[in-house]
Residue, then its C-alpha position, 0 to 999 in steps of 0.5 A: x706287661x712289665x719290663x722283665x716279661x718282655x725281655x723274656x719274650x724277646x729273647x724267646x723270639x731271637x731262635x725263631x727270627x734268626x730261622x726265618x731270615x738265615x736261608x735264602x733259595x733261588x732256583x736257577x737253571x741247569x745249565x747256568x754256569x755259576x762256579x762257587x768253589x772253583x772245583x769240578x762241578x756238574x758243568x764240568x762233567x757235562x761239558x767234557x763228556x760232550x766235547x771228548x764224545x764228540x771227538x771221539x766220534x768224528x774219528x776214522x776209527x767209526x767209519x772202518x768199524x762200521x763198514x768191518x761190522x756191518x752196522x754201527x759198532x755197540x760200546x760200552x763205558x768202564x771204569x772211569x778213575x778219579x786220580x785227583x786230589x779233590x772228590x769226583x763224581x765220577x758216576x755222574x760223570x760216566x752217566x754223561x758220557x753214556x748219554x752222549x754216546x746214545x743220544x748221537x745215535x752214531x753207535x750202539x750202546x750196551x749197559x755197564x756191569x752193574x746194571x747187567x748184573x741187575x738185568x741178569x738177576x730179573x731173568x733169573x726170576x723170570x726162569x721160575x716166576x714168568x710164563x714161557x712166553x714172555x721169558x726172556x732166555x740167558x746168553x742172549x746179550x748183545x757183546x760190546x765192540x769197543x770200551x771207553x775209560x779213562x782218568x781224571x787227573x788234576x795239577x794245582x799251583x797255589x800262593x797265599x789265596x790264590x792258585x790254579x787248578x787245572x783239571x786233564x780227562x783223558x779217555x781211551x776207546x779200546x777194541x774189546x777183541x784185539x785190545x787195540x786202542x783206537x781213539x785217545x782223548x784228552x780234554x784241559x779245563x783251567x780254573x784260577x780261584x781267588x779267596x780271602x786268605x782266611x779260607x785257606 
C-alpha cells in the first residue's frame, strides 16, 4: 500500500473512530441523587411531593372530614402552574403528588379532567358497542371532596458563575363544596451552583 493510499484510509476511519469513542452510558439508580445543571430535576418532584403530601395528611382537616363524611374523604389534584423562569415538568410532577396521595391509603382518589374526559369517551362507545350487561351507566362518578393545587415559583441571585436558586412549592387543598382552603402547604429546596464563567 503506498503512502497516499494509506492516508486516505485513515482519514476514512477518523468518523468512525470518533463514533465509537464519543458516547459513554452508565445506568444508575432512580433514586440516585446526581445533580448536573442545578435546575429542578426528577428528585426534586419526588421528594417535594412526598414530604407536602405527608404534611398535608398528618393535619386536623383529615380526621374532621373523615368523621363529617363518614369515610376517608375522595381528592383530586388540579392545576399545578409553573411561575418559574426555567421549564417544569409539571405533569410529572403532578403524577408524584397523585401517587402519594394513593399509595397512603389515608383518602380516596378521583382521576383528573383528562383522564375523565377519556373514561367518559369509552362509555360513550359502550352505549352502542357493549352488551347491557357489562355497560357501565353515565352519571355515576364518584365526586371529589377536596382539590389540591398549587405553584412553583423560583428566587435566583446570580454573581459571575455563581448563584443560588431557590425553588418554593406551595400547594393549597380547597373544599370543592364551601371553597374553604383547609390545608396550605409550602416546601423550600436551595440550591448553590458554581460553573466556569464561560457557560454563563
Amino acid at each position: 500500500m503506498g503512502r497516499r493510499s494509506g492516508f486516505w484510509l485513515s482519514l476514512s476511519l477518523l468518523p468512525l473512530l470518533s463514533a465509537c469513542g464519543g458516547v459513554k452510558v452508565v445506568r444508575m439508580d432512580v433514586n440516585q441523587v446526581k445533580d448536573l445543571s442545578g435546575r429542578w430535576n426528577d428528585t426534586d418532584s419526588r421528594l417535594v411531593a412526598e414530604e407536602m403530601i405527608q404534611d398535608c395528611l398528618s393535619r386536623p382537616w383529615l380526621g374532621g372530614a373523615t368523621q363529617a363524611i363518614g369515610k376517608p374523604p375522595t381528592v383530586i389534584v388540579g392545576t399545578v402552574r409553573n411561575l418559574s423562569d426555567e421549564h417544569i415538568a409539571t405533569d410529572t410532577f403532578v403524577e408524584d403528588l397523585q401517587r402519594a396521595l394513593i399509595n397512603s391509603g389515608r383518602v380516596a382518589f378521583v382521576a383528573g379532567s383528562s383522564e375523565r374526559g377519556e373514561v367518559r369517551q369509552e362509555r360513550l362507545d359502550q352505549d352502542v358497542n357493549a352488551s347491557e350487561e357489562t355497560r357501565k351507566a353515565h352519571g355515576k362518578e364518584t365526586g371529589a371532596d377536596f382539590m389540591l393545587s398549587g405553584e412553583i415559583n423560583t428566587i435566583a441571585d446570580q454573581e459571575g458563575g455563581k448563584s443560588v436558586v431557590l425553588y418554593q412549592t406551595n400547594l393549597k387543598l380547597l373544599n370543592m363544596k364551601t371553597n374553604e382552603i383547609v390545608w396550605n402547604g409550602e416546601k423550600k429546596i436551595k440550591k448553590f451552583v458554581e460553573r466556569p464563567r464561560a457557560t454563563w
